[in-house]
N, C-alpha and C positions, 0 to 999 in steps of 0.2 A: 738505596741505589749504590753500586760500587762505586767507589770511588774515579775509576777507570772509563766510566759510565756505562751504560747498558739499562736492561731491565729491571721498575726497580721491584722489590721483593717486600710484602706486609709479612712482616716477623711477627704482630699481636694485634691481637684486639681489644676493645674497651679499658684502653688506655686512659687513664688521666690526663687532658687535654697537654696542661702544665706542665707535668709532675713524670718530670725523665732526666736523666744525664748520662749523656754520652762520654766513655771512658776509653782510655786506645785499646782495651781488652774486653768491654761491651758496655752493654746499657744496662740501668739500673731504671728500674719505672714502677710505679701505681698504678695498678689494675682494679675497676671494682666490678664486681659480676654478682647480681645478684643481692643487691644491698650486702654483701664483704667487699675488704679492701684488704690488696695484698700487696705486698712488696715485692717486685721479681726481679731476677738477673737473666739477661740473653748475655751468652758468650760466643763470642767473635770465630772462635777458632771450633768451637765443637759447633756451632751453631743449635747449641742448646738451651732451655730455660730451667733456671731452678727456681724455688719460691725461698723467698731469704726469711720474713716473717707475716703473717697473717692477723688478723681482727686489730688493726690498727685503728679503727673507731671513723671519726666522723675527719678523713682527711681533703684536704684544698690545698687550691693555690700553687705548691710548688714541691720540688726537689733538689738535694744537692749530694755530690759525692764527695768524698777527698781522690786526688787522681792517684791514691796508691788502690781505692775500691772500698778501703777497710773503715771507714765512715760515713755513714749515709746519714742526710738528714732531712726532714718533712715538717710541714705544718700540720696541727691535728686542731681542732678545733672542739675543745672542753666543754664550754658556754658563751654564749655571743649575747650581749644588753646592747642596746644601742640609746641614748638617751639625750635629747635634745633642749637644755633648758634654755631659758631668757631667764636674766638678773639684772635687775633693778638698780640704779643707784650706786654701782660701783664704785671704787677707786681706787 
C-alpha cells in the first residue's frame, strides 16, 4: 500500500512467508513455485521484478539484506538430525 495510503497492490505471489526485506529501493524476497526456490528483486521505481539467483535448495525461515542491496542473506537448510537423549548418571 503507498505510503500516502490508498489501494493496496499484490506485487507477487508464492512468496516465502518469512523470507523478504524491504529496502528504500525495493524488496528482496524467496519465491517457491513449483518445488524451485528463487531469489527475486521488485524495484520501487521501475516497478519491476528481476530474478537475482535460482535453485537455492531447500530454503526456511528468513531473509536479510545490507541497506546498500549488495548483500543478501538466507537460511538453506543442508540436513536436519534432530535427537533426543536421557544420560544417566551425570556430573
Amino acid at each position: 500500500m503507498p505510503v500516502t495510503g490508498g489501494t493496496p497492490i499484490k506485487i507477487a505471489d508464492d512468496v516465502i512467508a518469512t523470507a523478504f526485506d524491504v529496502l528504500e529501493q525495493g524488496i528482496y524476497y524467496l519465491e517457491r513455485t513449483g518445488g524451485a526456490t528463487r531469489l527475486r528483486y521488485f524495484d520501487f521505481a521501475s516497478r519491476r521484478m528481476t530474478t537475482v539467483a535460482e535453485n537455492l535448495g531447500n530454503v526456511e525461515f528468513g531473509l536479510g539484506a545490507s541497506p546498500d542491496g549488495r548483500s543478501v542473506f538466507y537460511t538453506r537448510v543442508d540436513s536436519s538430525v534432530n535427537d533426543l537423549m536421557l544420560v544417566d548418571d551425570f556430573r
